[in-house]
N, C-alpha and C positions, 0 to 999 in steps of 0.2 A: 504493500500500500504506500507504503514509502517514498516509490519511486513513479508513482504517479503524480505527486504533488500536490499543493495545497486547493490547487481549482478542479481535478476531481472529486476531493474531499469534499469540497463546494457545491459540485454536481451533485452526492448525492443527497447533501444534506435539503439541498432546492425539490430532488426526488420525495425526499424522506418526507415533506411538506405536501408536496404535491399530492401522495398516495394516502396522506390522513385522510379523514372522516371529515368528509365538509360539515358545517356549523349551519353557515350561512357563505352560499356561493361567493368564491371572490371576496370575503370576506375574512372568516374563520372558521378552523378546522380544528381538530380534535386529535394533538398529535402525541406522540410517545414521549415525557421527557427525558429519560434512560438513554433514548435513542437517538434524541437530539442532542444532548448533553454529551453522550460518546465521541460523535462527530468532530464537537465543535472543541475538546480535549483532543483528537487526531490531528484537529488543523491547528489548532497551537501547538502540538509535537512536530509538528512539520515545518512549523516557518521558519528553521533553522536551512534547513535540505533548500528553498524558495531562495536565498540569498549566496548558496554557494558559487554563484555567476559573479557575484561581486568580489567576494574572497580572492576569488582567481585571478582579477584584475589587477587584486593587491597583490600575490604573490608573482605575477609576471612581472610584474614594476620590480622586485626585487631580481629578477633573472635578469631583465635587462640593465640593471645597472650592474650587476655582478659578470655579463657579457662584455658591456663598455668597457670597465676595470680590464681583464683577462687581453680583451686588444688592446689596449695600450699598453699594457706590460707588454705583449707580445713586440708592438712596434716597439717601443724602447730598445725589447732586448734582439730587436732583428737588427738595430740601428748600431748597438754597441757591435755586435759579432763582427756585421759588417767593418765596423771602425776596427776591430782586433783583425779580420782578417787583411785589410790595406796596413795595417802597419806592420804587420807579422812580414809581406811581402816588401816591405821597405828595407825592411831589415837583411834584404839578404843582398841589400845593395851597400854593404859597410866601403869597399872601395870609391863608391861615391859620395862621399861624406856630404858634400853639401849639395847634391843631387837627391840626396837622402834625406837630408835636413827638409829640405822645401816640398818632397813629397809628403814627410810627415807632416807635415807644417798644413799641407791643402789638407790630407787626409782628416786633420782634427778638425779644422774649419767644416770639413761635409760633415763629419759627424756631428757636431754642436749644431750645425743648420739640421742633419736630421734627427735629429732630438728634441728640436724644437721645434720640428714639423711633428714630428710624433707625440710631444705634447699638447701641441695648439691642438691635433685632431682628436686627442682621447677629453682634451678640457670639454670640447666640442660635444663629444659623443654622451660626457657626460652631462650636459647642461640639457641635453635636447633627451636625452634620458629622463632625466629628475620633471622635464618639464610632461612628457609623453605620461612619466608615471604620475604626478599631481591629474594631468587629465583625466586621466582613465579612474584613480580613484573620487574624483569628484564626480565622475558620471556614474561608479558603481554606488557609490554612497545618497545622489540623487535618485538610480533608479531603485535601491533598498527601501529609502522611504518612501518612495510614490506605491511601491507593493505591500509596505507595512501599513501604508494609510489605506488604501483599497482593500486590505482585506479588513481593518480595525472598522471601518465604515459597512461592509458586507455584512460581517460579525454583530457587529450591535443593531443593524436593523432586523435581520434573522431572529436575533434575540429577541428586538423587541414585538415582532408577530409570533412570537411562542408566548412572551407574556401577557399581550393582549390577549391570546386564546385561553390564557388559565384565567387571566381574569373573566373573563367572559362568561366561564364555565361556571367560574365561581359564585357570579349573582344570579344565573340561571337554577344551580342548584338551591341559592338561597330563595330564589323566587317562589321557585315549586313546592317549599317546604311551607313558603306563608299562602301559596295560593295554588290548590288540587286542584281546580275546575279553572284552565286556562281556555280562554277563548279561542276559537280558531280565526277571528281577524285579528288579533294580537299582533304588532308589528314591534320592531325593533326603532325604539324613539331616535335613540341617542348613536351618533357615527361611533366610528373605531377610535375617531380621536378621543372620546369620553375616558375612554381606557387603557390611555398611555402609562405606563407606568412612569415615574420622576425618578 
């Protein structure tokens, strides 16, 4: 049941309504509270399962910033190797000493420029990171509450046509007890709103 989610839950509980004992047509039914009360304890056990789309949001945000991190180390360290392997090869120009000197001499220069290409791109990576994940969780955190209000708002009206029907039942049966010989044009005075519960 679990893994149908909290709007089947909803389905059957609309069913569970639907299949009572009408009252008064379109009005009020006559329904189990046992059985409505089970449901509507399912669909509070469930609204956990209904937000795990958002969770996920939240845990990608941390992949991709743990991805960002992982390539920039990588560039660094492709940048360094690079730098160890042009000087490694300088080095086996010791007869050319100052042939030697000003290859090493470019070689650090490329390196420092790529290390700072390789930094400016992981800052990069990580800015546009940080920002992708702030989005994504302010979308999963909007859409959590727009499904926590949609069902808190389902939930209390459901609610409140199950307590309208008990009260209902309930001056019917006080009625019957002050008055056996009920007429048969007997109408119902008073709307559903009489019977709001507060």
């Amino acid at each position: 049941m679990q893994q149908n989610g909290v709007y089947d839950l909803l389905r059957l509980l609309e069913m569970s309504i639907e299949e009572s004992f009408p009252i008064i047509p379109g009005r009020f039914v006559l329904a189990k509270p046992k059985e409505i009360e089970a449901l509507i304890d399912k669909i509070y056990s469930n609204l956990p399962v209904e937000i795990q789309e958002a969770r996920a949001f939240l845990r990608r945000r941390d992949e991709m910033q743990m991805e960002a991190q992982q390539k920039a180390e990588k560039i660094v360290a492709d940048a360094q190797a690079e730098a160890d392997r042009k000087l490694s090869e300088a080095d086996f120009i010791k007869a050319l000493e100052r042939e030697g000197n000003r290859i090493r001499s470019q070689v650090q220069e490329e390196c420092e420029e790529l290390k700072r290409k390789a930094l400016e791109e992981a800052d990069e990576i990580r800015v546009k990171a940080t920002e992708d994940a702030m989005k994504t969780r302010e979308g999963a955190e909007i859409y959590a509450e727009q499904v926590l209000t949609n069902l808190e708002r389902d939930l209390t009206q459901l609610q409140q046509v199950v307590k309208n029907g008990q009260v209902y039942m309930e001056k019917l049966r006080t009625e019957s007890y002050n008055n056996y010989d009920v007429p048969s044009s007997y109408e119902m005075r008073n709307s559903s709103s009489d019977f709001k519960v507060r």
